[in-house]
N, CA, C and O atoms as a DFTB+ gen file, in Angstrom:
764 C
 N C O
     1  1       0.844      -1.171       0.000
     2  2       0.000       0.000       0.000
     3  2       0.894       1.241       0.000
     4  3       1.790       1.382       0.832
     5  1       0.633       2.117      -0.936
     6  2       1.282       3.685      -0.662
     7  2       0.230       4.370      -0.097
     8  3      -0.976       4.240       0.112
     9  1       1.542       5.500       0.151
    10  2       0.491       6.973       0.568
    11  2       1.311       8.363      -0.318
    12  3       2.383       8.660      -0.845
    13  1       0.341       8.750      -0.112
    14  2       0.905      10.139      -1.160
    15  2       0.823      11.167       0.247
    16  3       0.017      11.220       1.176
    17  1       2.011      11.910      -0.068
    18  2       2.039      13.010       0.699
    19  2       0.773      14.056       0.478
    20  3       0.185      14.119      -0.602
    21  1       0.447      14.808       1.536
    22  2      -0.470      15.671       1.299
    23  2       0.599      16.681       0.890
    24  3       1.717      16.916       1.349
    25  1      -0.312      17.358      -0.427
    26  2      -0.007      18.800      -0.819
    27  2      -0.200      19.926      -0.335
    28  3      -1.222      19.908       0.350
    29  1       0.272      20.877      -0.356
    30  2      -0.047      21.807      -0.033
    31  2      -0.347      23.064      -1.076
    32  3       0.623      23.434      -1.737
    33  1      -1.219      23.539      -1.217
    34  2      -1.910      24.390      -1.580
    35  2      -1.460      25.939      -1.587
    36  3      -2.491      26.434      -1.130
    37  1      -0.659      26.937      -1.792
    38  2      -0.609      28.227      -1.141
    39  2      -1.051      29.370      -2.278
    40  3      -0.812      29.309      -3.484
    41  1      -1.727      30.379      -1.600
    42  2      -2.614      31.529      -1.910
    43  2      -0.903      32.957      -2.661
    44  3       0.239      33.107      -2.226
    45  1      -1.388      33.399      -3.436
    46  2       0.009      34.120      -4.129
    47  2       0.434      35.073      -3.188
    48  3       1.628      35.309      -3.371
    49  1      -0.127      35.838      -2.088
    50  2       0.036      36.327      -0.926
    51  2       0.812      35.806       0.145
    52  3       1.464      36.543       0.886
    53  1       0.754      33.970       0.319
    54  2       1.341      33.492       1.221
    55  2       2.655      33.136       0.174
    56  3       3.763      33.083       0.707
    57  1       2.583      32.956      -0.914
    58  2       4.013      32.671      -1.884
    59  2       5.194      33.947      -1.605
    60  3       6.416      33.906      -1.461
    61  1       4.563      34.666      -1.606
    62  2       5.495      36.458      -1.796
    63  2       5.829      36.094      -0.168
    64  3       6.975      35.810       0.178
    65  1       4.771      36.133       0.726
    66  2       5.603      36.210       1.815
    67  2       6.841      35.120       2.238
    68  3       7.655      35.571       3.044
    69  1       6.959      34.348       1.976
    70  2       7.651      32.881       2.410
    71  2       8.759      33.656       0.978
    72  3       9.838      34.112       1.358
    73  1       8.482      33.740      -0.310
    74  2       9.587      34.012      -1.344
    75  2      10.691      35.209      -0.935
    76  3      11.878      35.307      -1.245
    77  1       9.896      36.023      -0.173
    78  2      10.575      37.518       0.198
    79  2      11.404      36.996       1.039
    80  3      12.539      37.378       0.755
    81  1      11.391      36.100       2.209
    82  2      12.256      35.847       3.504
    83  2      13.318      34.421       2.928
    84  3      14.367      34.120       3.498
    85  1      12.709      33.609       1.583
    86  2      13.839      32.522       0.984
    87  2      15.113      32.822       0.638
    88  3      15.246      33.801      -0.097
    89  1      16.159      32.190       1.001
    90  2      17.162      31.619       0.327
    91  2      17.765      31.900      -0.831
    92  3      18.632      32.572      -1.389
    93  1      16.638      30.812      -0.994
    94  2      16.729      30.070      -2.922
    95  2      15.063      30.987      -3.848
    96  3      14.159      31.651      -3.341
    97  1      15.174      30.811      -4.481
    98  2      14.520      31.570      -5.671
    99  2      13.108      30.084      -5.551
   100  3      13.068      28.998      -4.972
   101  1      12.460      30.612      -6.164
   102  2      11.141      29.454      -5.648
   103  2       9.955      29.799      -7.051
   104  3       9.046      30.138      -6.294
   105  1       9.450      29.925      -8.179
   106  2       8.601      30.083      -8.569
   107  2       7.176      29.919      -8.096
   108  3       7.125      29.390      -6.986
   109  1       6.220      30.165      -8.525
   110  2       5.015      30.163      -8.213
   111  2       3.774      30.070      -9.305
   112  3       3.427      30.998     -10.036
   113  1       2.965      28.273      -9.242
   114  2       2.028      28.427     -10.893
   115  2       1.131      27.643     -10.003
   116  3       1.570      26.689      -9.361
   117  1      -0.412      28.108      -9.933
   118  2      -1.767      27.323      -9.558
   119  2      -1.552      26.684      -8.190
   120  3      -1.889      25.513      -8.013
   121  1      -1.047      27.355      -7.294
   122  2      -0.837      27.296      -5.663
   123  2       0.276      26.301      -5.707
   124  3       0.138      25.457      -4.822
   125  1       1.380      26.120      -6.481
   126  2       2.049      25.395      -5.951
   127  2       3.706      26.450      -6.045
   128  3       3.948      27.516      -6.611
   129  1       4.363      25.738      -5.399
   130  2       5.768      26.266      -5.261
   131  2       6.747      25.557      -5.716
   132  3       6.976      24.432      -5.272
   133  1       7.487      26.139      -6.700
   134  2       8.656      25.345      -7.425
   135  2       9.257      25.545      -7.009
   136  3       9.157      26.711      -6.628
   137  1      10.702      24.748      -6.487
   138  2      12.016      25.096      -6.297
   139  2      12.661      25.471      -7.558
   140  3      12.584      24.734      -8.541
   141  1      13.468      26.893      -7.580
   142  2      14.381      26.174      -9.232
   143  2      15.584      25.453      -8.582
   144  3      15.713      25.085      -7.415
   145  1      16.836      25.291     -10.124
   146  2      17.707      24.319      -9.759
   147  2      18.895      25.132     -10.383
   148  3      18.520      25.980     -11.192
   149  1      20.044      25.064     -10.208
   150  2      20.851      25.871     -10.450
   151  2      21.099      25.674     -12.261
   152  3      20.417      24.932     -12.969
   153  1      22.144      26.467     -12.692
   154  2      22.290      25.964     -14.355
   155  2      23.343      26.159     -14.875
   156  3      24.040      27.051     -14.392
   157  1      23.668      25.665     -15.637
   158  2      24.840      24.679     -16.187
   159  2      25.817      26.054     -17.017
   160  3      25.432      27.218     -17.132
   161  1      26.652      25.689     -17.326
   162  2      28.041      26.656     -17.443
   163  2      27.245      27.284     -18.553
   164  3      26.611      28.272     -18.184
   165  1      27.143      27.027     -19.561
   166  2      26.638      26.890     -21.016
   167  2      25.276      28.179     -20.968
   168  3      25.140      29.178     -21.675
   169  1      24.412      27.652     -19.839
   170  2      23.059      28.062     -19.380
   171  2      23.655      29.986     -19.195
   172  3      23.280      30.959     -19.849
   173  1      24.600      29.916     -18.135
   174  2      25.005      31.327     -17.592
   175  2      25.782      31.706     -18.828
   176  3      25.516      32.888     -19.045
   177  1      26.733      31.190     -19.862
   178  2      27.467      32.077     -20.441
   179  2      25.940      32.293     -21.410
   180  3      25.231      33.157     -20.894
   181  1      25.593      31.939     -22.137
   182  2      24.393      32.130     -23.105
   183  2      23.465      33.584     -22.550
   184  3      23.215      34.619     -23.167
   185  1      23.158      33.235     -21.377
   186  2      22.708      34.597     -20.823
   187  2      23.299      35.551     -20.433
   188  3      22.839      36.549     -20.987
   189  1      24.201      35.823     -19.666
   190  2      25.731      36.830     -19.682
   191  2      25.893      37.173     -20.942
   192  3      25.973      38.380     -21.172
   193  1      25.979      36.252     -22.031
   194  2      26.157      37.136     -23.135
   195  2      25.011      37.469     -24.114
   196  3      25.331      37.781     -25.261
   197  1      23.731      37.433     -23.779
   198  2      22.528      37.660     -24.582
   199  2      22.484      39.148     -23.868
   200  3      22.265      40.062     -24.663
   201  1      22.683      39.575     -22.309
   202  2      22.479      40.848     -20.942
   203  2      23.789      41.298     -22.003
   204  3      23.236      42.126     -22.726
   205  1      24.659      41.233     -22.287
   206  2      26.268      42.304     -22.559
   207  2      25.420      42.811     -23.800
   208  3      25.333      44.023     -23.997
   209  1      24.836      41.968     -24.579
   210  2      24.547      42.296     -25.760
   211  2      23.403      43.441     -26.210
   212  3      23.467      44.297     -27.092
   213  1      22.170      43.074     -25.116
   214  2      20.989      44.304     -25.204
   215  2      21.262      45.184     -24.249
   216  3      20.392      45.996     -23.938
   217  1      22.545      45.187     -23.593
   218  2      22.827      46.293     -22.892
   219  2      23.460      47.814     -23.955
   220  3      23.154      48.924     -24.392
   221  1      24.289      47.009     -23.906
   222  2      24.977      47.381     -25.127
   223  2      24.207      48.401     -26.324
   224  3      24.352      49.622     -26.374
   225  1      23.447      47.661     -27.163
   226  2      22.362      48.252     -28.007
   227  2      21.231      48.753     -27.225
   228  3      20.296      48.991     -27.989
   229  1      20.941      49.011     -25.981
   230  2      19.635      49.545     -25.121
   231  2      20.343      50.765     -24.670
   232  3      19.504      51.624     -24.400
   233  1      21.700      51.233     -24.458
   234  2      22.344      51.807     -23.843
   235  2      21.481      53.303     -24.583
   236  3      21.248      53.296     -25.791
   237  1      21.020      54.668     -23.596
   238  2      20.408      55.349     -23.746
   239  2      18.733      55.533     -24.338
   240  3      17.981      56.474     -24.594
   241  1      18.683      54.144     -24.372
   242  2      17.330      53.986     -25.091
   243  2      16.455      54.152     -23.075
   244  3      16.913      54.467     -21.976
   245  1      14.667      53.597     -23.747
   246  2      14.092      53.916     -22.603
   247  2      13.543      52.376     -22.331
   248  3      12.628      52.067     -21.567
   249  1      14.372      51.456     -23.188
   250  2      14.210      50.202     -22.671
   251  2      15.235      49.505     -21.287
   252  3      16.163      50.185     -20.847
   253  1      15.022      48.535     -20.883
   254  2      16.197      48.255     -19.936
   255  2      16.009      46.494     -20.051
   256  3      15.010      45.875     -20.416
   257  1      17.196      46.020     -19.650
   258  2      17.343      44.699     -19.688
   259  2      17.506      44.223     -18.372
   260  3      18.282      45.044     -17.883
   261  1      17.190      43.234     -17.343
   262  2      17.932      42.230     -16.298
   263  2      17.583      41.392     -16.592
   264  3      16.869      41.144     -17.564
   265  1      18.353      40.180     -15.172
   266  2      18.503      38.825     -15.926
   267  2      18.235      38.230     -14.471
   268  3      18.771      38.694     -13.465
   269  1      17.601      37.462     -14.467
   270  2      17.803      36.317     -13.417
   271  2      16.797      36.419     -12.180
   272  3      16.033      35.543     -11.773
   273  1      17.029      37.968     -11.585
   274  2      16.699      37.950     -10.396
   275  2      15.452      38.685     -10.333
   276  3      14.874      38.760      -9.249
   277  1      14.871      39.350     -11.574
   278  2      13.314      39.712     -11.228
   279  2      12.626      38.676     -11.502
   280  3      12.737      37.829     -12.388
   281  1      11.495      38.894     -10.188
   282  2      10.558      38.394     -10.670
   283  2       9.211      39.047     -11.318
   284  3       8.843      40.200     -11.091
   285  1       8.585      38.181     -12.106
   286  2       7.863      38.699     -13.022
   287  2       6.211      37.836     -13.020
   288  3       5.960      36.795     -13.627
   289  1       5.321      38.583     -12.212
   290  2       3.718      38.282     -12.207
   291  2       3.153      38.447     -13.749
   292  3       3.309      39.421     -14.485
   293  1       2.178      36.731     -14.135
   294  2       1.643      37.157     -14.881
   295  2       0.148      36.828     -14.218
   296  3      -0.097      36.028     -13.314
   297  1      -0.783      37.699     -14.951
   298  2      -2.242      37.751     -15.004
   299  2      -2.564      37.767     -13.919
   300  3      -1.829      38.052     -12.973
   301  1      -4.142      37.353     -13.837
   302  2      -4.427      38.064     -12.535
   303  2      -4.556      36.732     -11.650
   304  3      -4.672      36.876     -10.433
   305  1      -4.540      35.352     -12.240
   306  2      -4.706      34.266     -11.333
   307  2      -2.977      34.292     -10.286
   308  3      -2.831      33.562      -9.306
   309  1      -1.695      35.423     -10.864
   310  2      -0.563      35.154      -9.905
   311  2      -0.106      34.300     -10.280
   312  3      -0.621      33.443      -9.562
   313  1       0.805      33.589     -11.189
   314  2       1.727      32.972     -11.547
   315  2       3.073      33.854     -11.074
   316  3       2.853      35.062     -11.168
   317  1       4.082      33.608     -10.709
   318  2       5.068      33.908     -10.799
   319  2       6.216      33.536     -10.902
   320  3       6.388      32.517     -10.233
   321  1       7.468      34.002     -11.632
   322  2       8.909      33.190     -12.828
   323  2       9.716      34.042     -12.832
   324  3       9.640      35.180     -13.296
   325  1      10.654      33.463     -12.238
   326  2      12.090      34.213     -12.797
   327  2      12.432      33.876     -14.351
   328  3      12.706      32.762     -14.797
   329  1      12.368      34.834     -14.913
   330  2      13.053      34.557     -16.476
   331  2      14.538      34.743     -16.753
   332  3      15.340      35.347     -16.041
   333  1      14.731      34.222     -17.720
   334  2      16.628      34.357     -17.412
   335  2      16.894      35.832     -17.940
   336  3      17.907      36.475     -17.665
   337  1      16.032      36.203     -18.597
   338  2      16.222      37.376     -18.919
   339  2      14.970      38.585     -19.520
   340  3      14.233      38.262     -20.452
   341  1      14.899      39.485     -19.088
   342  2      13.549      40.185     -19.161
   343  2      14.077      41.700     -19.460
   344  3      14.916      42.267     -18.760
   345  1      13.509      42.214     -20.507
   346  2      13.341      43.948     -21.621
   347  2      11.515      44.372     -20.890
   348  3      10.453      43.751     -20.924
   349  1      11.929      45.732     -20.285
   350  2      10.454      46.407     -19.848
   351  2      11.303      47.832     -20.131
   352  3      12.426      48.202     -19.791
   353  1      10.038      48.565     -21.055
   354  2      10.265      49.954     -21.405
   355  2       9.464      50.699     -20.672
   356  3       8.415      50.320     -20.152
   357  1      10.128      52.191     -20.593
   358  2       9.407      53.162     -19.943
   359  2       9.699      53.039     -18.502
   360  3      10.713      52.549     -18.004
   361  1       8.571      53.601     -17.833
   362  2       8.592      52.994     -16.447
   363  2       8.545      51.705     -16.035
   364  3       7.614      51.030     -16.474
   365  1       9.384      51.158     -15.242
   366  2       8.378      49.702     -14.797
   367  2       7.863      50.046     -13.837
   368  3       8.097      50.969     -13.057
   369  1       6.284      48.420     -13.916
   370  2       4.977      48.651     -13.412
   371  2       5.492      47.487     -12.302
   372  3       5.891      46.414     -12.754
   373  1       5.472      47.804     -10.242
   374  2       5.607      47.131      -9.811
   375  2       4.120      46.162      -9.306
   376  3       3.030      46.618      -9.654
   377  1       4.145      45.245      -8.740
   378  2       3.085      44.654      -7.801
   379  2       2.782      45.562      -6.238
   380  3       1.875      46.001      -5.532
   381  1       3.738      45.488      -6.304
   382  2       3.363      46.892      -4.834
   383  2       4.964      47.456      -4.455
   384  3       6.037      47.219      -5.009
   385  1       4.682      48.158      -3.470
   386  2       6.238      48.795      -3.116
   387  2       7.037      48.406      -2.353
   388  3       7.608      49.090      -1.504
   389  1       7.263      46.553      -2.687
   390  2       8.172      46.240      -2.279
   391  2       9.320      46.426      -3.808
   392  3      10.514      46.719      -3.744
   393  1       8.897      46.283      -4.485
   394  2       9.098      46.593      -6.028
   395  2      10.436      45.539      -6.532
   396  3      11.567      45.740      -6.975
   397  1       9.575      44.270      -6.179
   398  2      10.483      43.226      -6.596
   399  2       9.559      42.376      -7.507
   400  3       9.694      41.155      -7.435
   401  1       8.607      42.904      -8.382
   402  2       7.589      41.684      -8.435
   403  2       7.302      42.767      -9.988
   404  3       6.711      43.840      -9.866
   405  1       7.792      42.301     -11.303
   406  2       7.592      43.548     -12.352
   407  2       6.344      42.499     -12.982
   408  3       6.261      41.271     -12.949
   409  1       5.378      43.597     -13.593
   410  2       4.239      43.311     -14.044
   411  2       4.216      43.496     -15.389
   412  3       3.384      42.819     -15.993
   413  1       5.248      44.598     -16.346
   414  2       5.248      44.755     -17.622
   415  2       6.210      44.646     -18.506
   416  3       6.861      45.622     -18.881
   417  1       6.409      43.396     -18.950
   418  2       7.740      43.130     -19.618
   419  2       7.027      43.209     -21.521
   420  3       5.898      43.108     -21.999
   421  1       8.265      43.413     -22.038
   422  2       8.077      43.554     -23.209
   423  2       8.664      42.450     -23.998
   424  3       8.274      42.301     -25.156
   425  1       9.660      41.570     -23.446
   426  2      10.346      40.716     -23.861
   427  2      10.626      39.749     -23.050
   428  3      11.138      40.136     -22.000
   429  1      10.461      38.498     -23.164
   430  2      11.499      37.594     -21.962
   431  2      12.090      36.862     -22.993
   432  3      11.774      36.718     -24.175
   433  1      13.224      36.325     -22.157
   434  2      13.955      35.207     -22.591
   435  2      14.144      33.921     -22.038
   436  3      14.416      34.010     -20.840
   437  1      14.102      32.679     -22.480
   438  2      14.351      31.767     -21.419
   439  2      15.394      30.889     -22.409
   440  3      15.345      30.772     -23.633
   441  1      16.115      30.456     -21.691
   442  2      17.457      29.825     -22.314
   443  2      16.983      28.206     -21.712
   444  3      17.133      28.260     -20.491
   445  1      16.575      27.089     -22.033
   446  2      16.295      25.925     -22.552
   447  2      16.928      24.975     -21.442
   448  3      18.067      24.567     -21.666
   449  1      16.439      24.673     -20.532
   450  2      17.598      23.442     -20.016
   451  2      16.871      22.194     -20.512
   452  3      15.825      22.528     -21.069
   453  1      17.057      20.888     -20.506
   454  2      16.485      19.653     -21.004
   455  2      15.573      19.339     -19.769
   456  3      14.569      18.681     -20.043
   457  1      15.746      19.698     -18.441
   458  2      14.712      19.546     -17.749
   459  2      13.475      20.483     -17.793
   460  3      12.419      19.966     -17.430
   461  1      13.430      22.348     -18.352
   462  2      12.207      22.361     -18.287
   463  2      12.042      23.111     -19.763
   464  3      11.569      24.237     -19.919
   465  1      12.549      22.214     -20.836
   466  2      12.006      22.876     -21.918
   467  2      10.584      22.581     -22.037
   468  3       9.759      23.456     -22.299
   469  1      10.263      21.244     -21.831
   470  2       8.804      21.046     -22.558
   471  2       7.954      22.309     -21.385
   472  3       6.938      22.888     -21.771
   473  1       8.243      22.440     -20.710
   474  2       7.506      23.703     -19.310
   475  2       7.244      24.785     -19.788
   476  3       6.123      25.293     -19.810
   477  1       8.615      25.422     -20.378
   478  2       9.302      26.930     -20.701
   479  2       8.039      26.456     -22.211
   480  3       7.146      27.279     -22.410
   481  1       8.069      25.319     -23.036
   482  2       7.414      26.067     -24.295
   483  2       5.907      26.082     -23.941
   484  3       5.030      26.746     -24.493
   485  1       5.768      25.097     -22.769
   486  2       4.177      25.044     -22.215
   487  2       3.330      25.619     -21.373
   488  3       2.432      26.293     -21.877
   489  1       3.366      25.560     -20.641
   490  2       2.292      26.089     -19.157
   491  2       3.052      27.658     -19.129
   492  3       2.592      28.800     -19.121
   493  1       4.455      27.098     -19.119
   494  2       4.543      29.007     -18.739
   495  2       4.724      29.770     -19.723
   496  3       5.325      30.816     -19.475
   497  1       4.360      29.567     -20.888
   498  2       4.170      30.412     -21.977
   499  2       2.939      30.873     -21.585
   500  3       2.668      31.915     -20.988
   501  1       2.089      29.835     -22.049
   502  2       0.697      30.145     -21.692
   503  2       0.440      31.025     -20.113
   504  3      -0.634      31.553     -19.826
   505  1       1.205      31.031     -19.553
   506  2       0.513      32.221     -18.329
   507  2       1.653      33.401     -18.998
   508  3       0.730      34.007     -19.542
   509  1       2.470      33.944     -19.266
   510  2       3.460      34.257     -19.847
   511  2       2.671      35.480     -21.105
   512  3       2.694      36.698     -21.278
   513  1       2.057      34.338     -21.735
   514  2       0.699      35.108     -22.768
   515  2      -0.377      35.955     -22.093
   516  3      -1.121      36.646     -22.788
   517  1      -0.463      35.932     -21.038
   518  2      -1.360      36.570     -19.864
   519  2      -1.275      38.025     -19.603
   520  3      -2.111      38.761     -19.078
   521  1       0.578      38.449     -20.343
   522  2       0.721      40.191     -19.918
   523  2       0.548      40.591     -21.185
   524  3       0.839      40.212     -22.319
   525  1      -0.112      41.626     -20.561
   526  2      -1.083      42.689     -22.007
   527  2       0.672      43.165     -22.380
   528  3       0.871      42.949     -23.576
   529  1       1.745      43.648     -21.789
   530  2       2.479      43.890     -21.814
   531  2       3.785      43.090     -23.257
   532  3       4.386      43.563     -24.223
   533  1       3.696      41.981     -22.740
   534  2       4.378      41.419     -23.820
   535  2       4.669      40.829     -25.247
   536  3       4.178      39.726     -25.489
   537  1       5.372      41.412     -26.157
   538  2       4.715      41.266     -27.185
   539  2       6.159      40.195     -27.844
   540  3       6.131      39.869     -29.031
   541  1       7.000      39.869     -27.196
   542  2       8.034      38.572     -27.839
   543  2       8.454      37.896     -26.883
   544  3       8.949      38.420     -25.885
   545  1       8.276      36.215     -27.090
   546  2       9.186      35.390     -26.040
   547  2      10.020      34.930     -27.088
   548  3       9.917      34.903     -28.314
   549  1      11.076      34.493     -26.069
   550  2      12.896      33.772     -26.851
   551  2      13.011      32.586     -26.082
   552  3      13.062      32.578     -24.852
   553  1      13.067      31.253     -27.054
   554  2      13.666      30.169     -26.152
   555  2      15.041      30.103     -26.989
   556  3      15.189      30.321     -28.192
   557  1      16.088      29.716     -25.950
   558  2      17.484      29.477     -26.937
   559  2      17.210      28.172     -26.071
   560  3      16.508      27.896     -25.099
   561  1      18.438      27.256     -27.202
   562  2      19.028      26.250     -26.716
   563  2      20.164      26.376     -26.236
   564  3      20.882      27.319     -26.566
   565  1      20.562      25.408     -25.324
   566  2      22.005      25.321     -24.848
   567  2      22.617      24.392     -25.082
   568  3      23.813      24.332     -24.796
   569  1      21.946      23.385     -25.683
   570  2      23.015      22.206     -26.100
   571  2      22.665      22.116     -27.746
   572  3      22.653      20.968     -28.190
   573  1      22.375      23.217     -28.712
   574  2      22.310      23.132     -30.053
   575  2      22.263      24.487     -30.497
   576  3      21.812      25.291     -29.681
   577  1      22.725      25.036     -31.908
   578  2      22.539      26.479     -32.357
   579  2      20.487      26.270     -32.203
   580  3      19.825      25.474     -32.869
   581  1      20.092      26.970     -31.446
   582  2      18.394      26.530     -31.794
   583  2      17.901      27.988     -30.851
   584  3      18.051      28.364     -29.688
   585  1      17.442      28.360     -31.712
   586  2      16.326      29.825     -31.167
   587  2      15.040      29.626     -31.870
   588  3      14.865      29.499     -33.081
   589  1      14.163      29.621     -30.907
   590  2      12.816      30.480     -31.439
   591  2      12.105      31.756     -30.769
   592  3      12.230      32.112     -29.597
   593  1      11.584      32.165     -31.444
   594  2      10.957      33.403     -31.343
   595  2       9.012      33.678     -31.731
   596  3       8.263      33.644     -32.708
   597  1       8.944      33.916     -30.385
   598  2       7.389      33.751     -30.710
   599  2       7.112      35.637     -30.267
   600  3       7.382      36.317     -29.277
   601  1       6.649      35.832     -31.200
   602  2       5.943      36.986     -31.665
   603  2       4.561      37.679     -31.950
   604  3       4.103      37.404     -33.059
   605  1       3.793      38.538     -31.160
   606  2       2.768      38.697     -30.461
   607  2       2.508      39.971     -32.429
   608  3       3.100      41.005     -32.737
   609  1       1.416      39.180     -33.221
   610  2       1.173      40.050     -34.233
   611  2      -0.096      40.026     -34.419
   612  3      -0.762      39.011     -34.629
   613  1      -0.599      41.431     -34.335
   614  2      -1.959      41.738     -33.559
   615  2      -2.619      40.778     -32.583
   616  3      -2.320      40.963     -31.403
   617  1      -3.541      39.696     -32.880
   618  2      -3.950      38.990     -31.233
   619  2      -3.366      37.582     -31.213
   620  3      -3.438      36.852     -30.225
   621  1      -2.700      37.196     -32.530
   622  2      -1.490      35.799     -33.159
   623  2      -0.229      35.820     -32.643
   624  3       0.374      36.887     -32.758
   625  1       0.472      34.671     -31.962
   626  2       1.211      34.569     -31.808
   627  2       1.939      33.793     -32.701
   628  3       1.649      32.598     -32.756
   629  1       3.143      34.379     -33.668
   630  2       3.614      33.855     -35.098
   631  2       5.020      33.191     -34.380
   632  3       5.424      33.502     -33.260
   633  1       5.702      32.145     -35.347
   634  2       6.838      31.522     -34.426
   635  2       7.821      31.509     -35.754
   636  3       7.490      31.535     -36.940
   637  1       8.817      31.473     -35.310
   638  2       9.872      31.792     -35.919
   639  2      11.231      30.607     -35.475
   640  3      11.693      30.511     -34.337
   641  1      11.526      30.076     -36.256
   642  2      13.256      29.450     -35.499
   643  2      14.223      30.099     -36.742
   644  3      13.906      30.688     -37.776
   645  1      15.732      29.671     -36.090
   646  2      16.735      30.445     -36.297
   647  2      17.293      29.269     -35.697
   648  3      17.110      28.933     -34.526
   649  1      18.098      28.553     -36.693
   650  2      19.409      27.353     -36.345
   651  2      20.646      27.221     -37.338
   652  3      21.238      26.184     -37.639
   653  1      20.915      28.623     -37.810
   654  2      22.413      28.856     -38.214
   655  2      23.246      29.684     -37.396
   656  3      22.693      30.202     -36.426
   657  1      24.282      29.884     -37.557
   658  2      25.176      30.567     -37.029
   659  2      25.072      31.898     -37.247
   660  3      25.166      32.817     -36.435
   661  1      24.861      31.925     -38.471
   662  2      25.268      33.196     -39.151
   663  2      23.484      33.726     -39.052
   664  3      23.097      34.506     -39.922
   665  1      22.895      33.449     -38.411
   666  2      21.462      33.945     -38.680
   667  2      21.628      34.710     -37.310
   668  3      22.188      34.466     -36.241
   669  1      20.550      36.214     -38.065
   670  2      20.417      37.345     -36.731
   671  2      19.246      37.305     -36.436
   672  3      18.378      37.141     -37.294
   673  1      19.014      37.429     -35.313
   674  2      17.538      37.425     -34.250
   675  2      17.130      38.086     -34.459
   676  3      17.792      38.743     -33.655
   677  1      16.138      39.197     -35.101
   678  2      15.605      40.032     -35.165
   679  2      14.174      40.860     -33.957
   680  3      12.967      40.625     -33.909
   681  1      15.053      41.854     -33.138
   682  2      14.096      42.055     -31.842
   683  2      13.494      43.183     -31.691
   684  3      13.676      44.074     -30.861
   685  1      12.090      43.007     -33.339
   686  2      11.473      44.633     -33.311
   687  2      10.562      45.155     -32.301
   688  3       9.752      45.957     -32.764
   689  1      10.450      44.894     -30.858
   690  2       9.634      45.344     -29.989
   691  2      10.539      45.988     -28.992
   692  3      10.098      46.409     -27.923
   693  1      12.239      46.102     -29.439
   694  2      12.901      46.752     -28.669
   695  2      14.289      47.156     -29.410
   696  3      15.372      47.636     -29.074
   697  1      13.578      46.639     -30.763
   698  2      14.992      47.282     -31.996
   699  2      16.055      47.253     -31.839
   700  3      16.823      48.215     -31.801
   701  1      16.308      46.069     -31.710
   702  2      17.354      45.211     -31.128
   703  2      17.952      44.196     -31.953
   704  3      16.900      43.661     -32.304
   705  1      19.151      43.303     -32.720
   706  2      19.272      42.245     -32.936
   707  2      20.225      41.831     -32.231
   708  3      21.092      42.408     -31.575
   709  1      19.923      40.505     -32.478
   710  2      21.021      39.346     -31.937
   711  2      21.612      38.195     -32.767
   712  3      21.096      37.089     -32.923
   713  1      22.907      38.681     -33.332
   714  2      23.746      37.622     -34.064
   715  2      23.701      36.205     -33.333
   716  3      24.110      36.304     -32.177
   717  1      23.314      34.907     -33.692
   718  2      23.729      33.680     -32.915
   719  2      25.023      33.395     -32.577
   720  3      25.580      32.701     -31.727
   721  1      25.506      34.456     -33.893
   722  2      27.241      33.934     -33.161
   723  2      28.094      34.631     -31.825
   724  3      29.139      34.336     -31.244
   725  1      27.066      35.714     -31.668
   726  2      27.228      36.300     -30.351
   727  2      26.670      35.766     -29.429
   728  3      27.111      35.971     -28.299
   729  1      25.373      34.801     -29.643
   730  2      24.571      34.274     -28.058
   731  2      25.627      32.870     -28.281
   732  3      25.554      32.037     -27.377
   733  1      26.080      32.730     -28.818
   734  2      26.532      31.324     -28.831
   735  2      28.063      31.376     -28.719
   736  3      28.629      30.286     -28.797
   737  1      28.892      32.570     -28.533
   738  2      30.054      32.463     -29.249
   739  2      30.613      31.950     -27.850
   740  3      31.469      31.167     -28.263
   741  1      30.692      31.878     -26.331
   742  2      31.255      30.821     -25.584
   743  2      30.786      29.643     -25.218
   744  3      30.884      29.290     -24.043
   745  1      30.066      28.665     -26.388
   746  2      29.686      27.669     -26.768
   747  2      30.210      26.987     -27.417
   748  3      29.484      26.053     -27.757
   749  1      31.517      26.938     -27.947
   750  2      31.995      26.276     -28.893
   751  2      31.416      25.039     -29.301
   752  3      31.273      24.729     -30.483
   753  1      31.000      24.153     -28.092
   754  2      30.822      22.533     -28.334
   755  2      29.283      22.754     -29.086
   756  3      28.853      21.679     -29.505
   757  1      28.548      23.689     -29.293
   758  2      27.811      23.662     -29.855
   759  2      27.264      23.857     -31.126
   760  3      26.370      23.350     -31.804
   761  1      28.624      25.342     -31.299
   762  2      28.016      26.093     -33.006
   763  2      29.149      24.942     -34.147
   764  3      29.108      25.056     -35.372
């Protein structure tokens, strides 16, 4: 005979409070609490160098780039995700004034691990699709040249891949590109 542990259930109010006083970084989708897991050499240079890159080209603009450590509410059921990397123009819109919790991104990025790609292209897209705010997601790979680009054109979301080297990302919601041979170039084992 088994037993299944009881679950626990938590309200996005009791998530923020317990997330604000954590450790470790913890997501939050339909009352449950994710741990994340740390990421792989490949994972950080890919993003380190996707952040050098829209810094770089954002520099004086009224867009801004971080990586890692916001978190980012979608819709109104409270999902909440660290993205590896997130573009919000203008002002950003907080959840309240603790002002760790951004509500209007224009771009995310998520860089691919083999444990939560099928996730990253599933469930949290779909809450992800939830901000009136965003109008492009980016999955890269880390163990292949492999980008896609899903693109918010009028109420369609159109998809796009990009698996050459020499192919540029094209990022018109913040007029931006990205050479692969720049997201990829301390990848060797890959391009």
């Amino acid at each position: 005979m088994s037993s299944l542990a009881a679950q626990t259930i938590f309200t996005p109010e009791e998530y923020l409070a317990l997330e604000r006083k954590a450790t470790l970084k913890s997501e939050y989708i339909s009352g449950e609490i994710l741990a994340m897991s740390g990421a792989s050499l490949a994972h950080t240079r890919i993003t380190a160098d996707i952040v050098t890159e829209l810094n770089i080209q954002l520099r004086g603009q009224e867009c801004e780039v971080i990586s890692n450590d916001m978190r980012v509410k979608t819709g109104a059921k409270g999902a909440y995700f660290y993205p590896d990397i997130v573009v919000f123009c203008g002002d950003p819109q907080f959840e309240d004034n603790v002002f760790d919790t951004l509500l209007n991104p224009i771009l995310v990025i998520e860089v691919l691990s083999p444990s939560t790609e099928a996730y990253d292209k599933g469930e949290k897209f779909r809450h992800y699709q939830e901000l009136a705010s965003l109008q492009e997601y980016i999955l890269v790979s880390q163990d292949r040249v492999r980008v896609e680009q899903y693109r918010l054109l009028k109420t369609q979301w159109g998809w796009t891949e990009f698996r050459e080297p020499e192919d540029v990302l094209p990022l018109a919601s913040i007029g931006c590109e990205l050479p692969l041979q720049d997201i990829y170039r301390r990848v060797p084992e890959v391009v």
